[in-house]
N, C-alpha and C positions, 0 to 999 in steps of 0.2 A: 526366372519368370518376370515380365513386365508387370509391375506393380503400381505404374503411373493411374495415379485413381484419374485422369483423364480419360484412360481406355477404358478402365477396368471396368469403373463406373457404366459406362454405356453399353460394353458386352454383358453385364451382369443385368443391364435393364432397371438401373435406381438413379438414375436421371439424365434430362437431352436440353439440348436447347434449340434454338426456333429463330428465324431472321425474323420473322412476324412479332415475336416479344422482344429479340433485342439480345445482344451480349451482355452475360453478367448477370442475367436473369432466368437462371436455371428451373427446368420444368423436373417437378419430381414426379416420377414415375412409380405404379401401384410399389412395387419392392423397396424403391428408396422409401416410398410415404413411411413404411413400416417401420424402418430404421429410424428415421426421423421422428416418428412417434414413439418408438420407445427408448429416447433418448431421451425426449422431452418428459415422460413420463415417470424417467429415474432423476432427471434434473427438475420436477418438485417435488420426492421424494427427498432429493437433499434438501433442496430450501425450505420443506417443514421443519425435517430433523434438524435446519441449522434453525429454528424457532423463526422462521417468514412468516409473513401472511400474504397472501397473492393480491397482486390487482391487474388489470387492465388498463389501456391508456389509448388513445387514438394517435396512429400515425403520420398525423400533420398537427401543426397551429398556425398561429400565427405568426407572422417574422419576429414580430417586436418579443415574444416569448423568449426566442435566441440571442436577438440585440439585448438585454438583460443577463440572460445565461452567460454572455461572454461567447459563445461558438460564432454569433455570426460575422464576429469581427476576426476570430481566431483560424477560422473553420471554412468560413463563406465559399474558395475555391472548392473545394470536398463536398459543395451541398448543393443540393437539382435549384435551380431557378423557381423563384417565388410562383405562386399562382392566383392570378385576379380573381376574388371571387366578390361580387358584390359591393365595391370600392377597396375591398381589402384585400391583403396578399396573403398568403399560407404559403407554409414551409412544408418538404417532406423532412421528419425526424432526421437527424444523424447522429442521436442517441437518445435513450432515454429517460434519463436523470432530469433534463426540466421539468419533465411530464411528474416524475416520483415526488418531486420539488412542491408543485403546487397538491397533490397530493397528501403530503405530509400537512402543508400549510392550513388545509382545509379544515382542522379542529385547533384546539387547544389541547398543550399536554404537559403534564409536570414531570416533574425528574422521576417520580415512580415509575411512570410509563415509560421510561427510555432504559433498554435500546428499541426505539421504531425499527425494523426491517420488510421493505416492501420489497416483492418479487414479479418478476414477468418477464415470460421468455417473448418480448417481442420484436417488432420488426424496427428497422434503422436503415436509412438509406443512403449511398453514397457514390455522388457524381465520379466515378474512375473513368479514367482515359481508355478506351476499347483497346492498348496497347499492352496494360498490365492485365486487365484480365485472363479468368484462365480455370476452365472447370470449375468446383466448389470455392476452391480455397481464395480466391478471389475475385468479389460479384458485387454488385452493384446494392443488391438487397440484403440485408445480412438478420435474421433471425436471432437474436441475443439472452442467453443464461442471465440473467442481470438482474442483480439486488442490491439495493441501497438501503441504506445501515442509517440511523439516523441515532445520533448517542452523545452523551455528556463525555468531556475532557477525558475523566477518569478512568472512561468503559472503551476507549480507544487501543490497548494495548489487547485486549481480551478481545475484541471482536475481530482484529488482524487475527489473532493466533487460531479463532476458530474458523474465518474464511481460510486460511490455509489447511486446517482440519480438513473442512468439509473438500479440500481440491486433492489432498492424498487420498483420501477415504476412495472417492472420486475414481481417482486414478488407479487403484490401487481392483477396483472391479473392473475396469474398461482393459487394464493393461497396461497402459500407457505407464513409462518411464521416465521419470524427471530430468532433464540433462542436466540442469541448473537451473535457483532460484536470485532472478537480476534485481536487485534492489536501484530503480531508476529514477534518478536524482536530475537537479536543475543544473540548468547547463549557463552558456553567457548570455544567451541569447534574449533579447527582449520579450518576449511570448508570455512567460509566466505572470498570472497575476496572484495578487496579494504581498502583504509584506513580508520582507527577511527572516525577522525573526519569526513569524508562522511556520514558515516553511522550516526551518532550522527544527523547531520541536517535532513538526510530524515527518520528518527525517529521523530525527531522531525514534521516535513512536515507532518507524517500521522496524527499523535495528534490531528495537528492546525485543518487537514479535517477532523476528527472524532468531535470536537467538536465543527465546524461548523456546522456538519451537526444535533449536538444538539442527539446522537445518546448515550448510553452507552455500554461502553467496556472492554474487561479485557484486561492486558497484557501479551504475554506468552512468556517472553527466551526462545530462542534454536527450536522458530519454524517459524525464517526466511529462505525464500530460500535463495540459497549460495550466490545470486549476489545484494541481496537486502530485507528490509525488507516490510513485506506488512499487510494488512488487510484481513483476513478471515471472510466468511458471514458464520455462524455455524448456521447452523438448524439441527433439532432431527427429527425423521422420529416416524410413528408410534409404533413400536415397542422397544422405548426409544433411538435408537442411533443415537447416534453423528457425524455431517458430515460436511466439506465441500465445499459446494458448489460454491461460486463466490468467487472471490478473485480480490485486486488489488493490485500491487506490485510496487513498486520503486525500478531503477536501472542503478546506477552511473557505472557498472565495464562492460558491453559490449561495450557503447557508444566510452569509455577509450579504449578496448582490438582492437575495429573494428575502432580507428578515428577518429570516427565522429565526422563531425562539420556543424553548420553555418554559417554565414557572418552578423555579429553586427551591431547595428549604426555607428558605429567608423570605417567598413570596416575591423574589424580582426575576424579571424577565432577562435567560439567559440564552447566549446561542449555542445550538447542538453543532457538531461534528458532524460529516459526511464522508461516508465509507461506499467508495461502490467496490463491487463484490460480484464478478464472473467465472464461477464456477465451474461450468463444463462449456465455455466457450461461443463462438457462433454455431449455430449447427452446419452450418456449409463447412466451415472448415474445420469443426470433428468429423464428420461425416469422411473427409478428404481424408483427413490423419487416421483414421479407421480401415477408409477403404485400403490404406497402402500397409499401414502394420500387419491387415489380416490378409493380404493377398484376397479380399472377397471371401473369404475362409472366415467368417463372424463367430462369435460364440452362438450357442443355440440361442441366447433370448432375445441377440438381435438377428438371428437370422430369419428373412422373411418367409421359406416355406421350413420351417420346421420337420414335419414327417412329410415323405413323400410316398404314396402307399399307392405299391404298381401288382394289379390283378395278374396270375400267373397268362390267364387264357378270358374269354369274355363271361363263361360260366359262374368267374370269381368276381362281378364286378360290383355285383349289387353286397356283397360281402366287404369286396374296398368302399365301398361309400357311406355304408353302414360304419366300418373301422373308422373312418375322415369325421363324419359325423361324433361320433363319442369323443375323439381326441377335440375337435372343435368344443365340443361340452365341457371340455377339463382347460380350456381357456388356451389349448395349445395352436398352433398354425399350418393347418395341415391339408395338401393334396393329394386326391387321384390322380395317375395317367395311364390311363386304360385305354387311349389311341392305338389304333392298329400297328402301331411299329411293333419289333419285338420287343422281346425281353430284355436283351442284351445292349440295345438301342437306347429304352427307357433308362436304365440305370444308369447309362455313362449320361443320359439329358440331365439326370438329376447331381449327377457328380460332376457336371458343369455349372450347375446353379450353386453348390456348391451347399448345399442340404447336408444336416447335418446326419438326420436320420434317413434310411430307404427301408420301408418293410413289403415284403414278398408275401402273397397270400396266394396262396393256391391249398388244392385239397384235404394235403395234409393238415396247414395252418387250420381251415374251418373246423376238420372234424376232433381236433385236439384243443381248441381255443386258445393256439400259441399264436407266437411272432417269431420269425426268422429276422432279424434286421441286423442290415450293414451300418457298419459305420465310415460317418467320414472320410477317416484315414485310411480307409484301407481295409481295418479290422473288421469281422463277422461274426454275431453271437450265434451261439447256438441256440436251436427253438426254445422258446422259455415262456411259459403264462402270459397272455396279453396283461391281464391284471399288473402283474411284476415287473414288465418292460414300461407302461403306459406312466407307473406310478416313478419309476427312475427319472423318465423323461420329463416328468413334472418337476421333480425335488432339484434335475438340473437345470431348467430352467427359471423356476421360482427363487431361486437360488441364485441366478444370474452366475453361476458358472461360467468358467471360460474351458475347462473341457467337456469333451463326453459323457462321462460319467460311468456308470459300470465299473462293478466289481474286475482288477485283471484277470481271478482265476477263471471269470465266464465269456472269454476273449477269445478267439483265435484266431491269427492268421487268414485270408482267405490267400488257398495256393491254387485253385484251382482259377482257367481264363473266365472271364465273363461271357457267358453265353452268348451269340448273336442267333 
């Protein structure tokens, strides 16, 4: 089966693109929206549990913001051209750590308050050549998981070992398997700023967290970012290639460029540590490494129609939308298709969407107040209490499951053809 989330993506109807907006700048469609939002919905789920606090931030400033930051000397090819607005120019973001930056600066804090960690999955933008573009996985706009850690010397080894926490935790519901954790060090090149020995200790700092955390690594010069070095989460997609995906990073030279400080035991002003911390990645390209791992086959809580509930005849139908209705109330994602095609039509529609549930109602179901429903793979329960099936399909979903669910002994086989 082709699993290029290039196709996949588009036959599955979770996103298109448009000469009228541009390459790189992917349209999501109602199905992808769904996916996309309950990814973002589990990724600040982690960033509470990793103790965040959320904020917001506006997707441009000003240039001179970045001329400070160090990006727009570092960066400037990677970044859209300024834009005049009023004698002054604005930047579209190409990350969001400035923004976090001024953020953080905005109050006074002492060493009790620290670790600061602010969150926000938002937007970053970046000038690519229409040559490397290509479906999700790389786009001009990029949607970013992204928190930055703001923390004393000391609190630097513990807050590596829990961003890494929260990326297995992570991983560990989504599916996704680690290929290796790349510990990405300075290379000869002139790029990096700050001095030697900085860099030497928080090289050091990732080490101690990698091998607390009891993990194996390689090391690779020349593939730190310029303001610091960090830990890459590399996983392989189906198709053998190499990606990626979370990152945590350590970062002495904004803290230093912007000032920062806080207020010691001793009452002097000292500077905090800077940790960014991407935890479930861009959505474009989880969404990508998704579409290909599951073949469009999602676990129930991302998949976007949940139950698919097909009226045997037209007599059943105010009975399917009554059923769509309640399951809707229980917070689940569920359609009718009660279109004149047959029987045997609708269910392979649904088993091309790739639904995890299909429930059949017709007269028997009404006057017993069961469900027949198929599953996914294949398998077909036998009629059982709407009650009973409705509250399964909850517990797997709430649950963020990556199977089915159901007991195997109330399984069976379907051996018989699909009706047309």
């Amino acid at each position: 089966m082709n699993h290029d989330h290039r196709k996949l993506g588009r036959d599955l109807g979770l996103f298109d693109t448009h000469d009228l907006v541009g390459a790189g700048l992917p349209l999501w469609l109602p199905d992808g929206a769904v996916i996309r939002a309950e990814l973002e919905r589990f990724a600040a789920e982690q960033a509470m549990r990793g103790g965040c606090r959320r904020v917001f931030s506006p997707v441009l400033a000003k240039r001179e913001l970045y001329e400070r930051s160090g990006h727009w000397a570092q960066f400037s090819d990677d970044m859209f051209p300024p834009m005049k607005v009023g004698g002054e120019e604005f930047v579209l973001r190409p990350a969001n750590c400035p923004h976090h930056v001024l953020i953080y600066a905005s109050r006074q804090y002492s060493y009790r308050d620290l670790p600061v960690r602010l969150s926000e999955l938002g937007s970053m933008f970046r000038s690519e050549l229409s040559g490397v573009l290509g479906g999700l996985s790389r786009v001009r706009q990029i949607n970013l998981d992204d928190t930055h850690v703001f923390c004393t010397a000391d609190q630097v080894q513990a807050e590596v070992v829990e961003g890494l926490r929260r990326v297995q935790e992570a991983y560990a519901v989504l599916g996704i398997e680690v290929a290796y954790f790349r510990l990405s060090l300075r290379g000869d090149s002139g790029k990096y700023l700050g001095g030697g020995s900085v860099w030497d200790r928080a090289e050091q700092q990732l080490r101690a967290a990698l091998d607390q955390q009891g993990v194996d690594y390689v090391e690779a010069p020349g593939e730190a970012a310029f303001y610091g070095p960090k830990i890459d989460v590399q996983v392989v997609d189906p198709a053998g290639r190499e990606q990626t995906l979370s990152t945590v990073q350590l970062d002495f030279v904004l803290p230093e460029r912007f000032d920062l400080d806080y207020i010691g035991r001793d009452g002097a002003k000292l500077r905090p540590v800077m940790i960014h911390r991407g935890v479930l990645s861009a959505m474009e390209r989880l969404v990508a490494h998704l579409i290909e791992l599951y073949g469009g086959a999602f676990p129930p809580w991302l998949a976007p129609a949940q139950v698919v509930v097909l009226p045997i005849a037209d007599r059943h139908a105010d009975a399917a939308a009554q059923f769509v209705e309640r399951l809707t109330d229980a917070g689940l994602r569920a359609e009718a298709d009660d279109s004149d095609n047959t029987l045997g039509l609708r269910i392979r529609r649904a088993r091309d969407r790739q639904a995890p549930y299909v429930a059949v109602i017709g007269d028997r179901e009404i006057a017993a107040y069961q469900l027949a429903l198929r599953l996914r793979d294949g398998r077909q329960l036998p009629a059982q209490p709407t009650d009973d099936a409705v509250a399964e399909i909850e517990r797997v979903v709430r649950g963020r499951r990556r199977d089915l669910g159901f007991a195997a002994e109330l399984v069976e086989p379907v051996r018989a053809n699909v009706p047309s």
